[in-house]
C-alpha positions, 0 to 999 in steps of 0.5 A, a space after each residue: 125057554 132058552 139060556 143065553 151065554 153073553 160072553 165079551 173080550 176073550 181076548 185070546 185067552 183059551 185058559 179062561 174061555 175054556 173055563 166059561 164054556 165049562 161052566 155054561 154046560 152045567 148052567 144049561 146054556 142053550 146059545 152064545 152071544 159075543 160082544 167082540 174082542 176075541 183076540 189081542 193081548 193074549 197067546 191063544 188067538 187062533 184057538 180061540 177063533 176055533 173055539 168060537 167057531 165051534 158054538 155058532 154063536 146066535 148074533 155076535 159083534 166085532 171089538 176094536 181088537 178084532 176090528 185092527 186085526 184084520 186091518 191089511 196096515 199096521 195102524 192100531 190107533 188108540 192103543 197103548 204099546 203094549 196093545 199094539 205089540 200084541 195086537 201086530 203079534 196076533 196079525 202073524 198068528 191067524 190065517 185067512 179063514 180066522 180074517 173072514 170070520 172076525 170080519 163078518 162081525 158087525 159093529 152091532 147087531 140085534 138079536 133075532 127073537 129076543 129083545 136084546 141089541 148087542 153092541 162092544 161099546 156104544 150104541 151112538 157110534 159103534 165103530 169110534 169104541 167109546 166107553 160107557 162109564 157112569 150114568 151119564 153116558 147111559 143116558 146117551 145109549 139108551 136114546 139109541 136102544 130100542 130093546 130091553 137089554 143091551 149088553 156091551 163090553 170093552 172097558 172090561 170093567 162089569 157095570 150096569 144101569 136100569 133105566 126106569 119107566 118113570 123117574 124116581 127121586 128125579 132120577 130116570 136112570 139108575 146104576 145097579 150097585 149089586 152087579 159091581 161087587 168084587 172081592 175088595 167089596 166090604 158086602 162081598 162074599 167070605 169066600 171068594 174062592 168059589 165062582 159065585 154069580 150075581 143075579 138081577 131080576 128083570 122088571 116090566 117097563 124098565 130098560 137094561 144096560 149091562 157091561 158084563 166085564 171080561 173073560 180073557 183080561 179082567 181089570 175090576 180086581 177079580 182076577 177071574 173071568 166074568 160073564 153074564 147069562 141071560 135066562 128069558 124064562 125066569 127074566 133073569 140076567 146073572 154074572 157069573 165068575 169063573 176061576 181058571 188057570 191064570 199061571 198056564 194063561 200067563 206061561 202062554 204069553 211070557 213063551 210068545 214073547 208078549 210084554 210081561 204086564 199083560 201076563 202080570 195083570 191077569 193074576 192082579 185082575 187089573 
């Protein structure tokens, strides 16, 4: 049975995409899935396009950053001054093919044959890019989830939660707290050097929402590039986290004249 990359927010970073993609050939990975924001903050965008292009990914959903790229005006609501700095740069950097692809994403999407729904935020409303925090608001997506798994991104932040099929100490919805763990985590690995991965059995019954983080912009404290595959054989979904190159990352953004904090925070992972 197949391996499934999930990969979410990129965001233009190639040093860190590359990085991820080099590690799901030696994890044996048989397709990709994307949860969107492909560009914005960092200095790579029509590569990245590029290197998406090349996986042909299986089902993938648009980001509120894709989403304001391909805008013919130059609104970018909602997003702080650096955000849209960034993303009004990547707007002169992409081409007429990289719109029509971005373009062709939906809000979100289902993926055929396995019992996965993809989605950048929010199930409920897709397209108005709110966040999925804590339990309560998973109680809110799994109304709208009509599959196993969901996995989403956006917040950049790795979180994820089991909804049970009954309750348990009255409880129906429950965090997975092993899915977290960063390197300031006491239980954390020694040594956090290596590219560890977190795995979660999946059980019978039971409903799944998983933020796997970001690859191009973490902001959980571990600076590398987080993702997620998903093995349909073994009933599996594993983060993976990657280390890559942050100073050639962060080069890349200080040459194109892009706000010093978004080079800055990829080395703090915050």
């Amino acid at each position: 049975m197949p391996k499934y990359a999930v990969l979410s927010d990129i965001h233009s970073n190639a040093d860190a995409f590359d990085a991820v993609l080099k590690k799901c050939s030696l994890a044996g990975v048989d397709h990709y899935l994307f949860l969107g924001d492909l560009v914005g903050y960092n200095a790579d965008p029509a590569r990245c396009i590029a290197m998406a292009r090349e996986l042909n990914f299986l089902a993938a959903v648009r980001g509120n950053h894709d989403d304001f790229a391909i805008r013919e005006d130059n609104v970018s609501g909602g997003f702080n001054a650096n955000a849209a700095i960034a993303i009004q740069w990547t707007k002169q950097m992409i081409e007429a093919e990289d719109v029509e692809f971005l373009d062709a994403m939906p809000y979100k999407q289902r993926v055929p044959g396995i019992p996965v729904t993809l989605v950048h935020a929010t199930l409920d409303s897709p397209e108005t890019w709110g966040y999925v925090f804590d339990a309560h608001h998973a109680v809110g997506n799994f109304s709208y989830q009509f599959t196993q798994l969901c996995f989403c991104g956006h917040s950049h932040v790795p979180v994820a939660f089991d909804k049970m099929p009954f309750a348990v100490g009255g409880r129906l919805v429950e965090k997975i707290e092993a899915w977290e763990q960063n390197p300031d985590d006491p239980a954390a690995d020694e040594d956090f050097s290596v590219a560890d991965d977190l795995v979660v059995p999946l059980q019978k019954g039971h409903k799944y929402l998983f933020n796997i983080g970001s690859i191009g912009q973490p902001r959980n404290g571990d600076n590398r590039a987080s993702f997620a595959i998903y093995d349909s054989d073994k009933e599996t979904v594993t983060r993976c986290r990657v280390p890559y190159d942050i100073q050639a990352a962060q080069e890349k953004v200080r040459a194109a004249g892009l706000p010093e904090r978004l080079a800055v925070r990829l080395e703090l992972g915050r």
